[in-house]
N, C-alpha and C positions, 0 to 999 in steps of 0.2 A: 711754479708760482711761489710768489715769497709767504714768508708768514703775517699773518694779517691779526691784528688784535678787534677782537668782537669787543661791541659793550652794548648790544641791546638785541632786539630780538627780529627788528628790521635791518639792521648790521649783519646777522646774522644770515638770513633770507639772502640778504643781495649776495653775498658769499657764496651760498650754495648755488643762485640762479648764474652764476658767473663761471663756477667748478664747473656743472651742468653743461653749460654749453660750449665750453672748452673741451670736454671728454665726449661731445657731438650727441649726445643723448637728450631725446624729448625728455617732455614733464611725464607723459605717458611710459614712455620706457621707461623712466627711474622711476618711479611712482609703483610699477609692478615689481621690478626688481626689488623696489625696499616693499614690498608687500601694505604699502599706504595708498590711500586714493588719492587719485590726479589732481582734483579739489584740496586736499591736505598739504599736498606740496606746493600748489601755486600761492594757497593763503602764509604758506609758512615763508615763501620766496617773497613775497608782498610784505611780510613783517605784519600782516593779519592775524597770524594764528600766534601770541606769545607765549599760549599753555601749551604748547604739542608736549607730548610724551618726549620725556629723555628719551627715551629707547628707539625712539621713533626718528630722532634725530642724527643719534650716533650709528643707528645702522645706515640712512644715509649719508652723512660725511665716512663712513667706511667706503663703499660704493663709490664716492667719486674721491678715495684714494688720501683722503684726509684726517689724521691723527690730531685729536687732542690734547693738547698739551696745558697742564695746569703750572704756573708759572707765578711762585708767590712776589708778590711786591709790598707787604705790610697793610695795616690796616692806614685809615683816615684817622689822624691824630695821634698815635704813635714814634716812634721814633723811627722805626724800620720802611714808613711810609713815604 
């Protein structure tokens, strides 16, 4: 899959519901495998949940094989923006 820029946190959700079902895994199976409930993943794939825990996050995009990448572009107002 290509790289995709997030900028919110239902951006984000649809991402994961997308990885998810490419890599042929329920909400159920990745839900135990990242040790979160089934409910926590589908609010978080719904752009429901905007506070989930980092940690919570990054071990799932781990799980379905997806690296982080912080990628500066400058701030808003700036020159390097």
């Amino acid at each position: 899959m290509a790289t995709v820029r997030v900028r919110s946190p239902a951006e984000l959700g649809r991402e994961i519901r997308e990885r998810r079902k490419a890599a042929g895994l329920t909400a159920d199976q990745l839900a135990s495998l990242a040790g979160v409930s089934r409910r926590l993943l589908l609010e978080l794939e719904q752009g429901k949940r905007p506070n989930v825990g980092l940690a919570h996050v990054l071990r799932i995009l781990e799980l379905l094989g997806v690296d982080v990448v912080l990628s500066p572009r400058g701030l808003p107002g700036t020159a390097g923006a």
